[in-house]
C-alpha positions in Angstrom: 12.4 20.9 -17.0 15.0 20.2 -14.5 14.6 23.6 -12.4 11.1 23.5 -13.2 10.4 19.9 -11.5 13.3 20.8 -8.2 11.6 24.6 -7.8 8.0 22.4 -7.3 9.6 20.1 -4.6 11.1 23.2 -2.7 7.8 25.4 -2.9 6.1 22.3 -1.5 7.6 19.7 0.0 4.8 18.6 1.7 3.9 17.0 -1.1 6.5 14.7 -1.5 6.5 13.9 1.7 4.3 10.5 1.1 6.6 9.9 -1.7 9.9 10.0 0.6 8.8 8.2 3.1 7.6 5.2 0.5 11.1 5.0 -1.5 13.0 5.1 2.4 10.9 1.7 3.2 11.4 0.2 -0.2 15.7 1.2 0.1 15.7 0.5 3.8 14.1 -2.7 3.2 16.0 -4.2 0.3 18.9 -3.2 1.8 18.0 -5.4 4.8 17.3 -8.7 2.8 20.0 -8.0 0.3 22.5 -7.6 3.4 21.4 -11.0 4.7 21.8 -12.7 1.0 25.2 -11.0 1.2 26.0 -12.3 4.8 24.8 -15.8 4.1 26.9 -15.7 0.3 30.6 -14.8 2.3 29.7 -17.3 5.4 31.5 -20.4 5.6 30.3 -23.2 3.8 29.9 -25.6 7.2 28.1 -22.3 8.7 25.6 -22.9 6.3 25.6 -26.5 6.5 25.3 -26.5 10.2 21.9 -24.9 10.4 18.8 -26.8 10.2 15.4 -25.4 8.5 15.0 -22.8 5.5 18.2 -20.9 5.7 19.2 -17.5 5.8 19.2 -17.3 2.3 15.6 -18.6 1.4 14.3 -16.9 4.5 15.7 -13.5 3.2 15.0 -14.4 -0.1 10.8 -15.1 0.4 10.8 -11.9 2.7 12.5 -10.1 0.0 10.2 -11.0 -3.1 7.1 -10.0 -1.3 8.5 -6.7 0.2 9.4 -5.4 -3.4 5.9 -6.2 -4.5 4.7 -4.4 -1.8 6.8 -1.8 -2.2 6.3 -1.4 -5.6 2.2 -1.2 -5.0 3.0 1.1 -2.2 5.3 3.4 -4.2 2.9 3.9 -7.3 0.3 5.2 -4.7 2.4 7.1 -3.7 3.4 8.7 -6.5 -0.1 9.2 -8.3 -1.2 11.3 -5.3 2.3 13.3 -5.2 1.0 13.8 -9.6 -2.4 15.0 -8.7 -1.2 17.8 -6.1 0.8 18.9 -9.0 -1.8 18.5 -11.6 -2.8 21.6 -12.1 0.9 22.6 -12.8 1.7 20.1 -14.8 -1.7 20.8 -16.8 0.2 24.5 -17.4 3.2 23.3 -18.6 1.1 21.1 -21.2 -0.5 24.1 -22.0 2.8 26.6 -23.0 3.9 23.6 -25.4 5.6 21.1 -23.1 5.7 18.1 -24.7 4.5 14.6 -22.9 7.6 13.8 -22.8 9.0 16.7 -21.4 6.2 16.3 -18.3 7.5 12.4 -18.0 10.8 13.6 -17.8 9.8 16.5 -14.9 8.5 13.4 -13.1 11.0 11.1 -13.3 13.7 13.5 -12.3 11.4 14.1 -9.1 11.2 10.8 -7.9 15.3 10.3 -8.6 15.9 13.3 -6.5 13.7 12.1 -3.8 15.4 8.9 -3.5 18.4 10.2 -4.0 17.3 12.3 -0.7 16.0 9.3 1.3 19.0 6.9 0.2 21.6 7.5 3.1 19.4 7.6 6.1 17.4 4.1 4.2 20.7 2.5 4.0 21.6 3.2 7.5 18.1 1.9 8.9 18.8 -1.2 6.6 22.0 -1.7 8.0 20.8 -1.6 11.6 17.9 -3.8 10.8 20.0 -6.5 9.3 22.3 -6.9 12.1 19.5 -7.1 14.6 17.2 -9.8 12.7 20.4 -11.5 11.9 21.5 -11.6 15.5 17.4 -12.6 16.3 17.6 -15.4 13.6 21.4 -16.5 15.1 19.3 -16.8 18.8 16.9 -18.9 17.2 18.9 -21.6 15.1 18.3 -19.9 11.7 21.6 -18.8 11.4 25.1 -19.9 12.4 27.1 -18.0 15.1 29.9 -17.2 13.2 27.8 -15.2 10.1 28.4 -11.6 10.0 26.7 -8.6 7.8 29.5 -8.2 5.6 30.8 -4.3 5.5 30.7 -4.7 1.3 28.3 -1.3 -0.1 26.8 -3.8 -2.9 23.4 -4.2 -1.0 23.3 -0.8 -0.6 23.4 0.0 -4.0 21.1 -3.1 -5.5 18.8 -1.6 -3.3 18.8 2.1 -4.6 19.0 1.0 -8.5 16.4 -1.7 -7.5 14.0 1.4 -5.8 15.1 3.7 -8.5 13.7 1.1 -10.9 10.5 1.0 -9.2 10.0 4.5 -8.9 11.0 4.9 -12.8 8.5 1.8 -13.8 5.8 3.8 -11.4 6.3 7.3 -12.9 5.4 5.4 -16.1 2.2 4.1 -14.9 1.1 7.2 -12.7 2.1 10.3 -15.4 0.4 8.3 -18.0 -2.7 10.3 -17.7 -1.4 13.5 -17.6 1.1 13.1 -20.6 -1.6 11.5 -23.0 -4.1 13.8 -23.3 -4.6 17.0 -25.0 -2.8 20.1 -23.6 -6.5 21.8 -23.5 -8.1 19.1 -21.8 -5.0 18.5 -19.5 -6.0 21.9 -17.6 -9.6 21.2 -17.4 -9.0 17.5 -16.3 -7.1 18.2 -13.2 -10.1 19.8 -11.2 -12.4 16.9 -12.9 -12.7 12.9 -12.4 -13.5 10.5 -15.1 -17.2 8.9 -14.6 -15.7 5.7 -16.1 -13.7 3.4 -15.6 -11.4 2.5 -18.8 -11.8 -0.8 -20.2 -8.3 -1.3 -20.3 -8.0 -0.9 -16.7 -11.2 -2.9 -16.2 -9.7 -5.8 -18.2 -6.3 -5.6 -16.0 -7.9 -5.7 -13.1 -10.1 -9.0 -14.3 -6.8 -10.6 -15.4 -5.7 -9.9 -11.8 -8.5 -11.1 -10.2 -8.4 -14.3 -12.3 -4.3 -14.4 -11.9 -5.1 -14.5 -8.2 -7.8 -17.3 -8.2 -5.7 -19.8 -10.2 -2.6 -18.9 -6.7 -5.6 -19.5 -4.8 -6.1 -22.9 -6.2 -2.3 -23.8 -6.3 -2.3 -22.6 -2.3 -5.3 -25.0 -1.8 -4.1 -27.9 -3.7 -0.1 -28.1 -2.0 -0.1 -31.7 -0.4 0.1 -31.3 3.3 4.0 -31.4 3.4 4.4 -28.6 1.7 2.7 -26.1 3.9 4.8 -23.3 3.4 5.0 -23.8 -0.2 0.9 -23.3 0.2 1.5 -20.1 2.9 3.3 -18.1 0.4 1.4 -19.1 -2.8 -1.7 -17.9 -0.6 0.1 -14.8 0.2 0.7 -13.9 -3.0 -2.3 -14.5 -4.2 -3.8 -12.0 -1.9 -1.4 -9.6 -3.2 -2.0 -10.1 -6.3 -5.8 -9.8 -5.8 -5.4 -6.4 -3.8 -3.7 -5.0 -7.1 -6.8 -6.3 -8.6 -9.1 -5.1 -6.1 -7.2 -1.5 -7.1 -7.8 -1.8 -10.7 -11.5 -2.2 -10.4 -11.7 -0.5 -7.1 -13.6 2.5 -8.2 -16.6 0.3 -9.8 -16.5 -2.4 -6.5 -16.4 0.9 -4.0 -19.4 2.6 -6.1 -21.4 -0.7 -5.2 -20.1 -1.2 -1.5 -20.7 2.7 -0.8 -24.4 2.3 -2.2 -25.1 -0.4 0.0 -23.6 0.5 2.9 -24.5 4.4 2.5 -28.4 3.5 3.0 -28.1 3.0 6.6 -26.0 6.2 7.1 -28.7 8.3 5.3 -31.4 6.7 7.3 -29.2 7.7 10.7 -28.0 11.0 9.7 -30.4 12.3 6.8 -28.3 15.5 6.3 -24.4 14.8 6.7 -24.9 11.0 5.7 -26.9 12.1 2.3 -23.9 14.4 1.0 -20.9 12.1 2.3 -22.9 9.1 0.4 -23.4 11.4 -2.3 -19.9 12.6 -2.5 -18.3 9.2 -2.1 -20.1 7.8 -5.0 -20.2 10.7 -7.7 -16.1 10.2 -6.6 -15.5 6.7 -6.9 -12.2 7.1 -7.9 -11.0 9.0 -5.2 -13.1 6.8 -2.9 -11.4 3.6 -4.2 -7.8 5.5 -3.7 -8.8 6.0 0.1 -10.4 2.4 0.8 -7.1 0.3 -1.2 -4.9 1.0 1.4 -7.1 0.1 4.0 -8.0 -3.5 2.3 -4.6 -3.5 1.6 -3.5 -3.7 5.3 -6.3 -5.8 6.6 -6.3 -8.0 3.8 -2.2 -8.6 4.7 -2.6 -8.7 8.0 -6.0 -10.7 8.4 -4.8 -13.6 5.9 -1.5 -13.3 7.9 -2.9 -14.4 11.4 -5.7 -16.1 9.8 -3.3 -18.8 8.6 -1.2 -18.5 11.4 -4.1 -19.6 13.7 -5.4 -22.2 11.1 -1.7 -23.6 11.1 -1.6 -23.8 15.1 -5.1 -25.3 15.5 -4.0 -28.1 12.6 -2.9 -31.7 13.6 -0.4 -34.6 12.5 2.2 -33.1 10.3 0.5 -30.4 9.0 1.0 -28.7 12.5 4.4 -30.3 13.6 5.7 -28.4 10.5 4.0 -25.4 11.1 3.6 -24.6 14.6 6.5 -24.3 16.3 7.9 -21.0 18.1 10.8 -20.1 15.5 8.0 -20.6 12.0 5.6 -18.5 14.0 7.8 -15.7 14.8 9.1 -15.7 11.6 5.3 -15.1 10.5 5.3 -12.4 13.0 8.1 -10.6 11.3 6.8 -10.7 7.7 3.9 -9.7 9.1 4.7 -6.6 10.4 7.0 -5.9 7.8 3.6 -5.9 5.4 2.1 -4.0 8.1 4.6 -1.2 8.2 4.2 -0.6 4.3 0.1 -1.1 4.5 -0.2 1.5 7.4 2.4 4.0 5.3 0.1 4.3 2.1 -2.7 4.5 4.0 -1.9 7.6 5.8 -0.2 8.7 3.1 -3.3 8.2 0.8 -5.8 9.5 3.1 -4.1 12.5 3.6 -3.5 13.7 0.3 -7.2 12.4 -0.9 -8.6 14.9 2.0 -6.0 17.6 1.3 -6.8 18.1 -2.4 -10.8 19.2 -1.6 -9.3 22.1 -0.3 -11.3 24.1 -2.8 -14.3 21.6 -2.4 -14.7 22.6 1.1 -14.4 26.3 0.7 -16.8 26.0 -2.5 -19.6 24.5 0.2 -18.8 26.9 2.9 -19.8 29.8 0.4 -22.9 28.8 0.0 -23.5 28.4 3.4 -22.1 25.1 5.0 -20.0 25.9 8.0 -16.8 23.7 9.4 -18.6 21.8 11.9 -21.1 20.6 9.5 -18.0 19.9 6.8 -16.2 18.4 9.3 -19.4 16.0 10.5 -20.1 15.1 6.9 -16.4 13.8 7.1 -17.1 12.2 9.8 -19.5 10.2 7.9 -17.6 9.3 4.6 -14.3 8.4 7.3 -16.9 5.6 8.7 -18.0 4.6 5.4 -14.6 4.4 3.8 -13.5 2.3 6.3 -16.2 0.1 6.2 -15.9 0.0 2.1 -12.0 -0.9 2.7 -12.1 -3.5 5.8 -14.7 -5.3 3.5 -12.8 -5.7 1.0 -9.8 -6.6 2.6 -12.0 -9.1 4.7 -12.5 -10.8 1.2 -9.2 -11.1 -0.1 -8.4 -12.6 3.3 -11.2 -14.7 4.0 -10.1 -16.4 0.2 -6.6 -16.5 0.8 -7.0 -18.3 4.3 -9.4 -20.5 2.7 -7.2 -21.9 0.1 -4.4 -22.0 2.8 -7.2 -24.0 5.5 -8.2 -26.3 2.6 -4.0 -27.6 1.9 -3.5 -27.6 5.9 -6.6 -29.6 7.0 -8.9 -30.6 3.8 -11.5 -28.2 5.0 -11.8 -24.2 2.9 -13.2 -23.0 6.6 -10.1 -21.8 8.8 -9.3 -21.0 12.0 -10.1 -17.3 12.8 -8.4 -15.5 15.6 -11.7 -12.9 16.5 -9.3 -10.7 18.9 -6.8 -10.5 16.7 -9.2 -9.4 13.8 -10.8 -6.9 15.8 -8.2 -5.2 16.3 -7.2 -5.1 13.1 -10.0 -3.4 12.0 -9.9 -1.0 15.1 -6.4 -0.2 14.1 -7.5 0.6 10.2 -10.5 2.8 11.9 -7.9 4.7 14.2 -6.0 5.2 11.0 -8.5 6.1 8.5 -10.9 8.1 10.4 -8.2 10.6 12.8 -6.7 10.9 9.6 -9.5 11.9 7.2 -10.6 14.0 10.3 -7.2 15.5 11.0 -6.2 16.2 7.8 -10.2 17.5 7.1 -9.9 20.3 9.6 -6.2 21.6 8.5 -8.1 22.0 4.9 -11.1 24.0 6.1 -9.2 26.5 7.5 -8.5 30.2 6.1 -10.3 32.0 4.3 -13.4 30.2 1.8 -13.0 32.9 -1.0 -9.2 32.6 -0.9 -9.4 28.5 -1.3 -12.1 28.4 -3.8 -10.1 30.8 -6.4 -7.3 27.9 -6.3 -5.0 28.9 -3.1 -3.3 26.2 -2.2 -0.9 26.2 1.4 
């Protein structure tokens, strides 16, 4: 299966390009924390005494534990989409007797390769980035002069075996589909979606939801000394109700895209009918397009929501959290969550338009021509990132709530409008340019050459 799985990656590498640049953020970015746990572990012991505030250790440490859980979410996306472009020959394998394990082991030895690949120039980038935040953490108090990155390769390789892990735990989860079912059906499924949503997955996604209402309520109940204990309990949370949000998504982006899709029918009767039509008879490929995009305005809104609800609080709420050095520090983390958010989006939109290669050339068969495809894209970009900003605007809006309610006794926080709006103008000028970008490369060529399964 070996030569099998490394001739697929040559033919197209395209496709694993979303996957590469996924597992370099997660190495480059383990390698950065773990590089600062390293420098803090050999610094002197009155280095570490000498410095006032959380430490280089519990700063890299925090930063650390939610970038691997954001890595790990981003990685599985990944990963299912680089699966589904390779559906159809993994469906023929299954078919000439490869066994589901067989298929799981193709897989896995794809995603080793491919970090394998991305390891030196991640560990490089890692390297870099944890001398410069060091040296910006040394300029700001957080850390002693005298600390240096230590030249020792352990970080390095903690943060391959710990992204190898992650990519192994995520071929788990994303080949599961194509390893379970019967060879037959494996050929047939890979041009079909499911209609439902398995209860399994449904019940997940509750526990999620539920997991992340009881962080919510730890966030909101932290006495008012412990603000930061309440910031990343309601940060967590959020994450943790974004993988919810993904478990269920294709059930809560049926709903949204029904009640959002009337207006766009009402406006544009012929494009906005069949991208309404098309986004809800696909929910799950909907809900793989608008995660993402909650994904990175939920991070960022609850990020500058509390950051704003944290300047605008008084007594000691706000002496402990509103000084230069905690807000930069929010800064950081936030764009750190940004950088993986705005990743798996492209990377999600790209491959979710790509695939309906043969959808497009199917339509332009009977008739459709590309500028009306590429206005009914048009359409479903809009309404996907509609469907996605509101859902990320919920996980926020709850997050900053609980966080509001432990800084100033009031659930209704401070929200920065600017700032927002241009978070959702920057999810719009990723979603939509993408979708359309991506849209146009797919209608090209021949229809009759597409629709009999071509693929570039």
């Amino acid at each position: 299966m070996a030569p099998i799985g490394l001739g697929q990656m040559r033919r197209r590498p395209a496709a694993f390009a979303g996957l590469a640049a996924s597992l370099f953020l997660a190495v480059a970015t383990v390698t950065l924390f773990g590089s600062l746990v390293a420098a803090d572990a050999t610094a002197p012991d009155a280095a570490r005494d000498a410095v006032e505030g959380p430490g280089l250790m519990l700063i890299a440490g925090a930063f650390g534990e939610i970038a691997v859980l954001v890595a790990f979410f981003v990685v599985v996306n990944a990963l299912g989409f680089t699966l589904r472009q390779q559906h159809r020959e993994l469906a023929l394998l299954r078919t000439v007797a490869a066994t589901p394990r067989q298929a799981r082991r193709l897989v896995r030895g794809q995603v080793v390769v491919t970090t394998l690949l991305v390891a030196v120039p991640a560990w490089a980038a890692g390297a870099v980035a944890a001398r410069r935040f060091l040296a910006a953490l040394q300029r700001r108090g957080l850390a002693a002069p005298d600390v240096r990155v230590p030249g020792t390769p352990l970080p390095m390789l903690i943060a391959l075996a710990v992204t190898l892990a992650v990519g192994l735990v995520a071929t788990a989860v994303a080949a599961r589909r194509i390893s379970r079912i019967a060879p037959a059906a494996a050929l047939t499924a890979s041009s079909t979606e499911h209609g439902r949503t398995g209860v399994p997955r449904l019940l997940a996604g509750v526990a999620a939801l539920v997991g992340g209402g009881l962080l919510l309520r730890l966030a909101a109940t932290r006495p008012a000394g412990e603000v930061d204990d309440a910031g990343q309990a309601a940060l967590l949370a959020s994450l943790v109700l974004l993988a919810g949000v993904a478990l269920v998504g294709p059930l809560a982006a049926r709903v949204l895209a029904a009640v959002l899709g009337a207006p766009l029918r009402a406006v544009a009767p012929g494009a906005g009918w069949l991208a309404d039509a098309n986004l809800r008879g696909y929910a799950r490929r909907l809900a793989s397009a608008v995660v993402p995009v909650a994904l990175l305005v939920g991070l960022s809104g609850t990020m500058m929501i509390m950051t704003s609800t944290a300047e605008d609080a008084s007594g000691a709420a706000a002496t402990a959290v509103t000084s230069d050095t905690d807000v930069w520090l929010r800064q950081v983390e936030l764009a750190m969550l940004v950088c993986f958010a705005a990743v798996s989006t492209v990377n999600t939109l790209v491959a979710v338009t790509a695939e309906r290669r043969r959808e497009f050339a199917l339509l332009r068969l009977v008739g459709a021509t590309r500028a009306q495809l590429m206005r009914v894209l048009t359409v479903e970009a809009v309404l996907t990132t509609a469907v996605g900003v509101l859902l990320g605007a919920a996980v926020a809006g709850a997050a900053s709530a609980a966080f509001s309610a432990a800084v100033t006794g009031s659930p209704l926080p401070t929200v920065p409008a600017a700032a927002c709006a241009w978070t959702v103008a920057g999810a719009a000028a990723l979603t939509v340019p993408g979708i359309l970008a991506t849209g146009a490369r797919a209608t090209r060529g021949a229809a009759v050459e597409a629709a009999g399964g071509g693929r570039e």
